[in-house]
C-alpha positions as CSV (number, residue, x, y, z in Angstrom):
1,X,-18.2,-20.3,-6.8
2,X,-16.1,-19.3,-3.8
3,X,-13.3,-17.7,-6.2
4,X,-16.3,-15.3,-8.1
5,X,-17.6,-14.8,-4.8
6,X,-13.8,-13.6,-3.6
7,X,-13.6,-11.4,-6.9
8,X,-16.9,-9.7,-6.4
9,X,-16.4,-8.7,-2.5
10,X,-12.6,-7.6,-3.3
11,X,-14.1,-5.8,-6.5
12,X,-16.7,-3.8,-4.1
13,X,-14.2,-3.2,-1.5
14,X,-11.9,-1.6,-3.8
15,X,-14.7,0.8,-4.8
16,X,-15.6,2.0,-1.9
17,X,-12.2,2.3,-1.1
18,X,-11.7,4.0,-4.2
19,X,-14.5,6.9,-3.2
20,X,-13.2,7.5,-0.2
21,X,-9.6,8.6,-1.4
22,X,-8.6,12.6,-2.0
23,X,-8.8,12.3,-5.5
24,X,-6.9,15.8,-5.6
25,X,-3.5,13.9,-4.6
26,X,-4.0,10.9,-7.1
27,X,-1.5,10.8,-9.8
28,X,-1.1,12.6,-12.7
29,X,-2.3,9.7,-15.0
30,X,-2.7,11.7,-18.4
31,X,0.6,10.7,-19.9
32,X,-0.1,7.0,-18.4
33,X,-1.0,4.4,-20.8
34,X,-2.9,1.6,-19.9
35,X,-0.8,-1.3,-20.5
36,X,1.8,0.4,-18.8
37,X,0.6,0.1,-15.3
38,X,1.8,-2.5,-12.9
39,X,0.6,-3.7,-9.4
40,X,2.2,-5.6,-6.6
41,X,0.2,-7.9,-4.3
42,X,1.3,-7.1,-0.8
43,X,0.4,-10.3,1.2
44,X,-0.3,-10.1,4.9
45,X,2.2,-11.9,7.8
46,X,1.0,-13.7,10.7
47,X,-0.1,-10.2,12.6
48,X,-2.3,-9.4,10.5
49,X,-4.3,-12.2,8.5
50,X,-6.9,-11.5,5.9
51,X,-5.4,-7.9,5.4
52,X,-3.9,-7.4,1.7
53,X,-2.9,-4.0,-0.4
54,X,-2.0,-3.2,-3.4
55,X,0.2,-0.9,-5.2
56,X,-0.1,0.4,-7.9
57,X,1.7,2.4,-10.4
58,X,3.6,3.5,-14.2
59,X,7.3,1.6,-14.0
60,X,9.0,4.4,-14.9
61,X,6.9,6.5,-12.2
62,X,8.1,7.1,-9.0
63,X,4.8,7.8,-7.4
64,X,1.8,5.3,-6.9
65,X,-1.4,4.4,-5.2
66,X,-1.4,2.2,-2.1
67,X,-4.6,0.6,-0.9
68,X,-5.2,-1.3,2.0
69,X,-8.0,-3.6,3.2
70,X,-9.0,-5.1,6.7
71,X,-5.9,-3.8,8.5
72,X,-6.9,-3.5,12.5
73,X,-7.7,0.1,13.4
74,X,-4.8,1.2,15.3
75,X,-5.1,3.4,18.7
76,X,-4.0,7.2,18.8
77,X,-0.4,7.0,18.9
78,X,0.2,4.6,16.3
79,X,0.4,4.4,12.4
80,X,1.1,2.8,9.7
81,X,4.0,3.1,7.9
82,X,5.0,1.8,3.9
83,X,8.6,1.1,3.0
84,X,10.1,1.0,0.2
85,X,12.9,-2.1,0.4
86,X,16.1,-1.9,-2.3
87,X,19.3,-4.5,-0.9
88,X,17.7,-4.9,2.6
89,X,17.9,-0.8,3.3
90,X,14.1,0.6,4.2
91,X,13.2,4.4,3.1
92,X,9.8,5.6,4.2
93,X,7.2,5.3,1.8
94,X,4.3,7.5,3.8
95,X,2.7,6.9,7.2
96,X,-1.3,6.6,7.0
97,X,-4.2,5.4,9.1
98,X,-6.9,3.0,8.8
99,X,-10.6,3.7,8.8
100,X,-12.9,1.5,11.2
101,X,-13.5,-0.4,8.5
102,X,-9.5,-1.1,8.1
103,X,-9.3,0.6,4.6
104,X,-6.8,3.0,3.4
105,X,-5.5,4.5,0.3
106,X,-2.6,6.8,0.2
107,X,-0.4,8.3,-2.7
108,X,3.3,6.9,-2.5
109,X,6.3,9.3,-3.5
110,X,10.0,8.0,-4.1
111,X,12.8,9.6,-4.5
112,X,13.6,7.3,-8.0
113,X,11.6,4.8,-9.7
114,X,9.7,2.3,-8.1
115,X,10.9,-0.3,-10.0
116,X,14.5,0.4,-8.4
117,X,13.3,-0.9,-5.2
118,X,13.0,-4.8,-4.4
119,X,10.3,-5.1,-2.4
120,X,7.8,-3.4,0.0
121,X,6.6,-3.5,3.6
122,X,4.1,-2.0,6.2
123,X,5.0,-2.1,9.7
124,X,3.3,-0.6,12.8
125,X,4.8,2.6,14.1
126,X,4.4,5.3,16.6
127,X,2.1,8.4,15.5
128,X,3.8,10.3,12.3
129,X,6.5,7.1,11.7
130,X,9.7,6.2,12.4
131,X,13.3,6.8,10.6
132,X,13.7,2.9,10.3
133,X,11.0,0.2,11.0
134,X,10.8,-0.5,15.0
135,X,7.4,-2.4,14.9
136,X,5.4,-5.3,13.9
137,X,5.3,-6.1,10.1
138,X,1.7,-6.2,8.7
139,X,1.7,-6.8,5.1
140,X,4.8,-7.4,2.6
141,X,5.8,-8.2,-1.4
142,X,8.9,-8.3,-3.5
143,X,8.4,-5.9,-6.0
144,X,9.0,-8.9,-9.4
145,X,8.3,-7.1,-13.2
């Protein structure tokens, strides 16, 4: 009963989440077929328990939706940043903020595929990010197809 109950409340989150993003920036998805698309879990670290995102995207795409869930509103001068992990070297994935709610949804852009990379992170950051990761990681995954 607890597991349905889990799947409903992450099933309603995500659409709300969903109706809240620019849907002008999502992806292209017309040449995207269904079984194509992959998603990685990003688990949350000790800073931030019960938060949890997901990517997701086309494997031979090098763009993709991130969405977050229950990450703590940060003040002003702060964001959240995404990066994009390949042989322990970070690149910037996007900086975003939270809502009150701790929800976010952003669209992700790479320079190559984002199967190339091995994993992903989200760290803390002053206002408009940082050229390498100074702060406090949030959530992380290895990116495993």
């Amino acid at each position: 009963l607890s597991g349905l109950i889990f799947v409903i409340v992450l099933g309603l989150s995500t659409l709300l989440l969903w109706q809240r993003i620019d849907r002008s920036a999502i992806i292209d998805l017309d040449d995207v077929r269904l079984e194509d698309v992959r998603q990685v879990w990003l688990q949350a670290t000790a800073e931030a328990t019960g938060a949890s995102g997901i990517l997701v995207f086309s494997p031979d795409k090098s763009r993709a939706l991130l969405m977050v869930d229950a990450l703590k509103p940060l003040q002003p001068q702060y964001q959240y940043q995404l990066w994009l992990i390949k042989n322990g070297r970070r690149v910037s994935g996007g900086v975003f903020s939270v809502s009150d709610e701790g929800m976010a949804g952003i669209v992700v852009a790479a320079d190559r595929p984002l199967t190339d990379f091995d994993g992903l992170g989200v760290t803390v950051e002053p206002f408009g990010g940082s050229p390498e990761p100074t702060g406090k990681k949030m959530l992380g995954a290895k990116i495993k197809l």
